[in-house]
C-alpha positions in Angstrom: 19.3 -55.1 -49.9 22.0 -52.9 -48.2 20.5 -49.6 -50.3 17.2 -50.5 -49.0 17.8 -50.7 -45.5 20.2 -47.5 -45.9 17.2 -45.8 -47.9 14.5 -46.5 -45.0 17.3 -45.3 -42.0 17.3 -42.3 -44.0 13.9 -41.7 -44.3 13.2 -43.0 -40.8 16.0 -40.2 -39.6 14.6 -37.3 -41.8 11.1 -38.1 -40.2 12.6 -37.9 -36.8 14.3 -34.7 -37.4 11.0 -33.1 -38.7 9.1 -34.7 -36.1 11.4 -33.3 -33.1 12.0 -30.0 -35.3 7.9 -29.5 -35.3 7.9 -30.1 -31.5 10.6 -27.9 -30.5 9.1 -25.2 -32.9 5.3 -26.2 -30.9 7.2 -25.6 -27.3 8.8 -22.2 -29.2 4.6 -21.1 -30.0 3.2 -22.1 -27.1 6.0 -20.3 -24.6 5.4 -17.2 -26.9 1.8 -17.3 -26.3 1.7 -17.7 -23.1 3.6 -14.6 -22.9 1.2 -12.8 -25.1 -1.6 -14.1 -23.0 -0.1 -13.0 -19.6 0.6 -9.6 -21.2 -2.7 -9.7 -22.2 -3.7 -10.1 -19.0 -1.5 -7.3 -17.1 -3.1 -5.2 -20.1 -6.7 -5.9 -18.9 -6.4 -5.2 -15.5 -4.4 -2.0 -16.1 -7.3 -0.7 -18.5 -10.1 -1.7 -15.5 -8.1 0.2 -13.0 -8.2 3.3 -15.5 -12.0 2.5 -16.0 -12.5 2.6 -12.3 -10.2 6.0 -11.7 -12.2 7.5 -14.4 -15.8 6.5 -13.1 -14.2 7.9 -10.0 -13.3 11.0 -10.8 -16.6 11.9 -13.2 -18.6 11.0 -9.8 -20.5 13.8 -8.5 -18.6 13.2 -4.9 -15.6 13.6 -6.7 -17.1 16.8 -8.7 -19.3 18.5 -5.9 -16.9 20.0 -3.8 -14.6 21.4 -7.3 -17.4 23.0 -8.6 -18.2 24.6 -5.2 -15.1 25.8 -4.8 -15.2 27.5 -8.2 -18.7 29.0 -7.6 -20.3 27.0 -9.7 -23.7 25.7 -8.8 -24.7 22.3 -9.8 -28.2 21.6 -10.5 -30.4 18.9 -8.8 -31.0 15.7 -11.0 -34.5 17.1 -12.1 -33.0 20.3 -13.7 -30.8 18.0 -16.3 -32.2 17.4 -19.4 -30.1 14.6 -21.9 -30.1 15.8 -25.3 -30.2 12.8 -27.7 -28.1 13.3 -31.1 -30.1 13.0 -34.0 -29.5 9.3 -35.6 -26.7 9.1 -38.0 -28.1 8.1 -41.1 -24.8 7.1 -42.9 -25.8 3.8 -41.2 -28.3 1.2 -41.9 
């Protein structure tokens, strides 16, 4: 009887310990990604403010007066003619 009640302590205990091992190792994921997700974050906002700095500088505000000031004459809008790129037929 003794063994019996020592055998289920021991299992009981063993069950604990990998029930409060799994937790702590839970609270360990979820701290790690809520750093990745913050970083994430940081990261998205830093790649919209280049996104927005680049629209910026390719405006033709932005472009007008450096191409003056080279000499360079920029045409009006119904001079520009887009050149399409032949489809690739690598794909389907």
């Amino acid at each position: 009887m003794r063994r019996q009640v020592l055998g289920w302590s021991c299992m009981l205990a063993a069950a604990l310990l990998v029930l409060v091992w799994r937790q702590t190792q839970g609270a360990v994921w979820e701290r790690h990604l809520r750093e990745l997700e913050l970083e994430r974050a940081q990261l998205e906002g830093e790649r919209l403010r280049w996104m927005r700095r680049i629209e910026e500088l390719q405006s033709r505000s932005r472009l007008l007066p450096l191409a003056q000031g080279l000499g360079l004459e920029l045409p009006p809008d119904s001079a520009v003619v887009l050149l399409r790129s032949p489809p690739d037929t690598a794909w389907p």
